[in-house]
N, C-alpha and C positions, 0 to 999 in steps of 0.2 A: 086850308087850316087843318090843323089835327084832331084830332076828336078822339074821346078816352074813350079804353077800349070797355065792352059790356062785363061788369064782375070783378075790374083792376081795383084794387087799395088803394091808399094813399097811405097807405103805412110800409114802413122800411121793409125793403125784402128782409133783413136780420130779425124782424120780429115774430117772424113767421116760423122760426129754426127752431124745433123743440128738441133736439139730439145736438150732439157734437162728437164728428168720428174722428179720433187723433190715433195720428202712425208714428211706431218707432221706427228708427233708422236700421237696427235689428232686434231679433228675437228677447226677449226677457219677460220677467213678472214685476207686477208693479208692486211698487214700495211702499208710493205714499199719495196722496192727493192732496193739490196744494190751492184748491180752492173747493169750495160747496155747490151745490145746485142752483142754479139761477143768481149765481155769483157774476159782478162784470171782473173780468179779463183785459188787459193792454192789450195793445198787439207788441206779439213777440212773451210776454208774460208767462211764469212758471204755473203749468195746469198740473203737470202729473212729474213721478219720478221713475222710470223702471232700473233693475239689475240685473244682473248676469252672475249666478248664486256658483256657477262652474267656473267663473274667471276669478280667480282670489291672487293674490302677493302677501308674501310674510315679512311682515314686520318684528325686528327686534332692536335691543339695545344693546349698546358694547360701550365698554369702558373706552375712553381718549386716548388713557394710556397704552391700548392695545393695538393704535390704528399704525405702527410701525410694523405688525404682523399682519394685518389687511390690507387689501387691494382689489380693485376691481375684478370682475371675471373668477374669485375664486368657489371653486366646486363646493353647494351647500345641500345636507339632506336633513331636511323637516319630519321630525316625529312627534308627533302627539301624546302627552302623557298618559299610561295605562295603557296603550296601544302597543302590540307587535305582532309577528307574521307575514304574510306575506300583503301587500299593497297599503300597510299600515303608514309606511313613508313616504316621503315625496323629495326627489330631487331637481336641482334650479340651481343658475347663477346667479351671485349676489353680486350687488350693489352698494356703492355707500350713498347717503344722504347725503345731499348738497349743502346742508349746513348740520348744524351739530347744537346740543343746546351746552349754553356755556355754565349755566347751575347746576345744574348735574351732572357735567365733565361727561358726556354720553353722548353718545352719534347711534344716528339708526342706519338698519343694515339692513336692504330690500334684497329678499328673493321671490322669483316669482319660479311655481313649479313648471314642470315641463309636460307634465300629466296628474292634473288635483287628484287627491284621493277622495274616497268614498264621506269620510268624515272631515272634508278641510270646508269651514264655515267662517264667517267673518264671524270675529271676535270668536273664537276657539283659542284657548293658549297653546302653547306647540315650543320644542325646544329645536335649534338648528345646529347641525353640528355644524366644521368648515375646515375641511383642507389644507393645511398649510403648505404640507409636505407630504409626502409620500413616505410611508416608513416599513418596518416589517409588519408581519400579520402577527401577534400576541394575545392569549388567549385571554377573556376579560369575564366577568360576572356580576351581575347586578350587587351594588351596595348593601340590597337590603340582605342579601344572603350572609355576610361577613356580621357575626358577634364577637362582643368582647370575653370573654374568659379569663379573670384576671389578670393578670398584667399580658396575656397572649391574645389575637384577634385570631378566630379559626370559621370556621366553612366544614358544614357534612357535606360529603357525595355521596350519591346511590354506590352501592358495591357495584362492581364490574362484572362480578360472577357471582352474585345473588341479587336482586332487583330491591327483595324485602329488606335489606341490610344497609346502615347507612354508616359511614366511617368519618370518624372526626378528623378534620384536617387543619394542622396550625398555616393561618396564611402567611406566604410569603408576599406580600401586596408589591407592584406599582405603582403607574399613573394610575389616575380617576379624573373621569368629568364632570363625578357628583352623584350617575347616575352606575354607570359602569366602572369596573377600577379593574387594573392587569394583575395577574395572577401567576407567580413563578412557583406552586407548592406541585403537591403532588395532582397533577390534573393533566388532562390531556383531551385532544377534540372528542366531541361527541359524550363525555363525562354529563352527569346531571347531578346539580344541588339542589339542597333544599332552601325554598325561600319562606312558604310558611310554615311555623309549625317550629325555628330555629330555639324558639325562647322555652317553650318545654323539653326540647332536646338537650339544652345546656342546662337546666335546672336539676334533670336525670343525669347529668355525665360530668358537671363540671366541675374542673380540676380543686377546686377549692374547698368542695365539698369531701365530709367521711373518706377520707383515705382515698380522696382524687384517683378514681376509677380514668383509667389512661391505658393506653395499648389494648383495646376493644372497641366493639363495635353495638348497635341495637338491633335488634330483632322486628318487624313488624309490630309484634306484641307489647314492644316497651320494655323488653327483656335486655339486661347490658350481658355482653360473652366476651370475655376476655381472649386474645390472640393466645392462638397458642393451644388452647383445650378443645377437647371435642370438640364438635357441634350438635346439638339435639338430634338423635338416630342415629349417629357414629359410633363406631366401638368406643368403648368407656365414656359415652355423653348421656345425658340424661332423654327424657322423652320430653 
């Protein structure tokens, strides 16, 4: 006959378990906990959540009417709003959604990057460009540098041969994607404009104003000089 052993329970080996060690299948941080302490559990039952904060996909939304100019496989680069520089962006091949929602005439468009940047976080907003075609390189400048000037839209630059000096320039505009817009006026690579600071520049210079002060430039100091006359320290300029 058998005989129990000196010291054995008669309580479930499980009762005995005051821990419980759970393995992920890889590396990540946990999310969530999907039950309490001395909670009972199924088998198979959701205990924990983890994620992977380096592996992200961007989502976005497109017009129906645009999916004649999408397709699979085309070249997307994700930028972040308020971001630029160097590893500000992220590029990836997009995707369309397998379905589309039919209320809002919109289909979603997966990219996933090919190297996340430093700031790509779930739920971050982000804008993606996308490739259609391949065109020429054209020179572009943020929106917000472009004011209106009465019936003219114009753009300062830094002068070329003085840094302190900025010159009003009437834009000759192209395309825009809202953020960026092409630029045919007097500009040229490596040019810099002004982004803030345009709304006091046109308040001092603008055409519409006292005898529309035009064909000059401003001074560091806020001083307007007219083309053409001295310059401060030149012969016949003032000091």
């Amino acid at each position: 006959s058998l005989d129990k052993v000196a010291g054995e329970s008669n309580e479930p080996r499980w009762r005995g378990i005051s821990t419980l060690d759970v393995r992920a299948a890889d590396d990540g941080v946990v999310e969530s906990l999907a039950v309490t302490n001395g909670a009972w559990v199924d088998a198979g039952g959701l205990v924990l959540t983890t994620v992977q904060p380096e592996r992200v996909r961007f989502r976005a939304s497109a017009l129906q009417a645009d999916l004649p100019r999408l397709r699979d496989g085309m070249r997307g680069e994700i930028t972040a709003p308020q971001q630029s520089g160097p590893g500000s962006s992220m590029k990836g091949i997009m995707s369309l959604a397998l379905t589309a929602d039919a209320d809002a005439r919109t289909i979603d468009l997966i990219v996933t990057p090919e190297t996340p940047a430093s700031w790509a976080r779930a739920g971050v907003s982000a804008f993606v460009d996308l490739t259609a075609q391949e065109a020429q390189r054209e020179l572009a400048i943020p929106v917000g540098a472009i004011i209106q000037d009465g019936l003219t839209k114009v753009f300062y630059r830094r002068d070329r041969k003085n840094p302190d000096v900025v010159v009003r320039t009437e834009a000759d505009l192209g395309v825009s994607d809202g953020r960026y817009v092409v630029v045919a006026s007097d500009l040229t690579d490596g040019d810099e404009v002004v982004l803030d600071g345009i709304y006091e520049i046109k308040l001092a210079s603008s055409t519409s104003a006292a005898g529309a002060m035009t064909g000059g430039h401003f001074h560091a100091d806020g001083t307007w000089h007219a083309d053409g006359e001295p310059e401060p320290g030149e012969a016949g300029g003032g000091k």
